[in-house]
C-alpha positions in Angstrom: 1.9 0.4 34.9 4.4 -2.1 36.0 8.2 -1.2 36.5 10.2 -1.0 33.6 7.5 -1.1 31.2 7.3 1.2 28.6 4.7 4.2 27.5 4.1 3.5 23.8 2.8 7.6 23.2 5.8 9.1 22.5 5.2 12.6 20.6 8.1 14.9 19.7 6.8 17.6 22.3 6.6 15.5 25.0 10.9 15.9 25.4 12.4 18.1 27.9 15.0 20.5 27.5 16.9 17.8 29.6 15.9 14.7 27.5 16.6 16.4 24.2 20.4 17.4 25.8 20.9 14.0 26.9 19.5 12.7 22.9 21.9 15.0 21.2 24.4 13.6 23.2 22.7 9.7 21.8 22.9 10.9 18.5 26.2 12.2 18.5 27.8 9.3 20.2 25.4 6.4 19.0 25.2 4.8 22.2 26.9 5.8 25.8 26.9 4.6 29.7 25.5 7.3 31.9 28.9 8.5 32.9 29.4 9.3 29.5 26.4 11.0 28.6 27.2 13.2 31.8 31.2 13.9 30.5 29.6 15.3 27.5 27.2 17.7 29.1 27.6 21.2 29.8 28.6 22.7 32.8 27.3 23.0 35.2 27.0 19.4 34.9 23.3 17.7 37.0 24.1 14.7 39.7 25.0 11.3 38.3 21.3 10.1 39.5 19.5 13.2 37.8 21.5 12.2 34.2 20.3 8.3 35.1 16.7 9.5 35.5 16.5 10.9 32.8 18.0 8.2 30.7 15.0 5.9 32.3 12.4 8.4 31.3 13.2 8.2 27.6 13.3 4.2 27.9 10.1 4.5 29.5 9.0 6.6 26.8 10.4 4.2 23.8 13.1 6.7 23.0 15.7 5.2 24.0 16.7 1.7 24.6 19.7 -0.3 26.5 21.8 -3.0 27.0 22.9 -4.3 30.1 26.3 -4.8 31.5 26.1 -6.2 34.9 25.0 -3.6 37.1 25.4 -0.7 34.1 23.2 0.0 31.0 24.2 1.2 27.2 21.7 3.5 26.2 21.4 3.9 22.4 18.7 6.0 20.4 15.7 4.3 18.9 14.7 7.1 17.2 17.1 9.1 14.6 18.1 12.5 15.0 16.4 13.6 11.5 13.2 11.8 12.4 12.9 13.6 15.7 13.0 16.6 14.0 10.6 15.8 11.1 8.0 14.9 13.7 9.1 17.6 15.9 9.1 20.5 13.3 5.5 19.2 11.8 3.7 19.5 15.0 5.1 22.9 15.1 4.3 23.7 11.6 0.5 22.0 12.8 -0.1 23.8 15.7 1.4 27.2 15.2 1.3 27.4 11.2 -2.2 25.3 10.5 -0.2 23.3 8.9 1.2 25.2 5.9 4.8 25.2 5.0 4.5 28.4 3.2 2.9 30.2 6.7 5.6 28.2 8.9 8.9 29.4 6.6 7.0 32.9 5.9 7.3 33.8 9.4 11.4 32.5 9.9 11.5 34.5 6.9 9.9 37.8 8.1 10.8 37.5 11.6 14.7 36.4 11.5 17.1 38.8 10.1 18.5 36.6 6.8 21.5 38.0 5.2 21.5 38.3 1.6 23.3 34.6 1.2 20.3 33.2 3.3 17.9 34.4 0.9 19.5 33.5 -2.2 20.4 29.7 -0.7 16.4 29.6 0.2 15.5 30.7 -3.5 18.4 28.0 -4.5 16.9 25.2 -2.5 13.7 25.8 -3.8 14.1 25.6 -7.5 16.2 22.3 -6.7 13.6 21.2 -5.2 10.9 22.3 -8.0 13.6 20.9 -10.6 13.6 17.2 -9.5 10.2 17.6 -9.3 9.3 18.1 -12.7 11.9 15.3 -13.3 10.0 12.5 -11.7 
C-alpha cells in the first residue's frame, strides 16, 4: 500500500473507541483541525500526535477526509452520524441477534430496566410506525 492511499473496507466495527471519540467530535463540529478535535476531548486529553494519528487512520480508512491548509489539515466526516449507526447497529443486530429486530429489541427490552414512559413510548413508536404503513 503506498502512503496516503486509502483502505476502501471500511465496516462499522472496525472503529476504535478512540476513532469513534474523535467522529463524534466530526459530527458534532462538521469539520475541525486537530487542535480542535483535541480541545473537545475529554480529559485526560492524548498527545497532539496520538489525536493526529488517529485522524490519519480514519482517512486511511475512507472515514474521514481533509483539506489542506499549508502545513495543517481540516478533517470533515464522510460518513453521517446516522449512517454509522445504521450500519453499526445492523451488524450488531446480525451477529448477535441472527438478524431479527424483534430478538435484538427483545433483549434491550428484558435486560434494561425501562420505566413505565419507555414502554409506553416503544408501544407508541410502534403503532406509528404500523400506521404509515398501512397508509402507503
Amino acid at each position: 500500500m503506498k502512503k496516503g492511499e486509502r483502505i476502501n473496507t471500511f465496516e462499522p466495527r472496525h472503529l476504535t473507541k478512540a476513532e469513534l471519540e474523535v467522529m463524534q467530535i466530526l459530527w458534532n463540529r462538521g469539520k475541525a483541525f486537530v487542535n480542535e478535535v483535541l480541545e473537545d476531548m475529554a480529559a485526560p486529553k492524548p498527545a497532539y500526535n496520538t489525536v493526529s494519528t488517529v485522524l490519519r487512520v480514519l482517512n486511511k480508512k475512507g472515514i474521514v477526509d481533509y483539506k489542506a491548509y499549508g502545513n495543517s489539515h481540516r478533517y470533515y466526516p464522510l460518513i453521517e452520524r446516522d449512517n454509522y449507526t445504521r450500519m453499526f447497529m445492523q451488524s450488531v443486530m446480525k451477529n448477535f441477534f441472527g438478524n431479527s429486530m424483534p430478538q435484538m429489541v427483545s433483549f434491550f427490552c428484558k435486560h434494561e430496566e425501562l420505566s413505565e414512559k419507555d414502554r409506553n413510548e416503544l408501544i407508541e413508536i410502534a403503532r406509528s410506525l404500523s400506521e404509515e404503513e398501512s397508509d402507503v
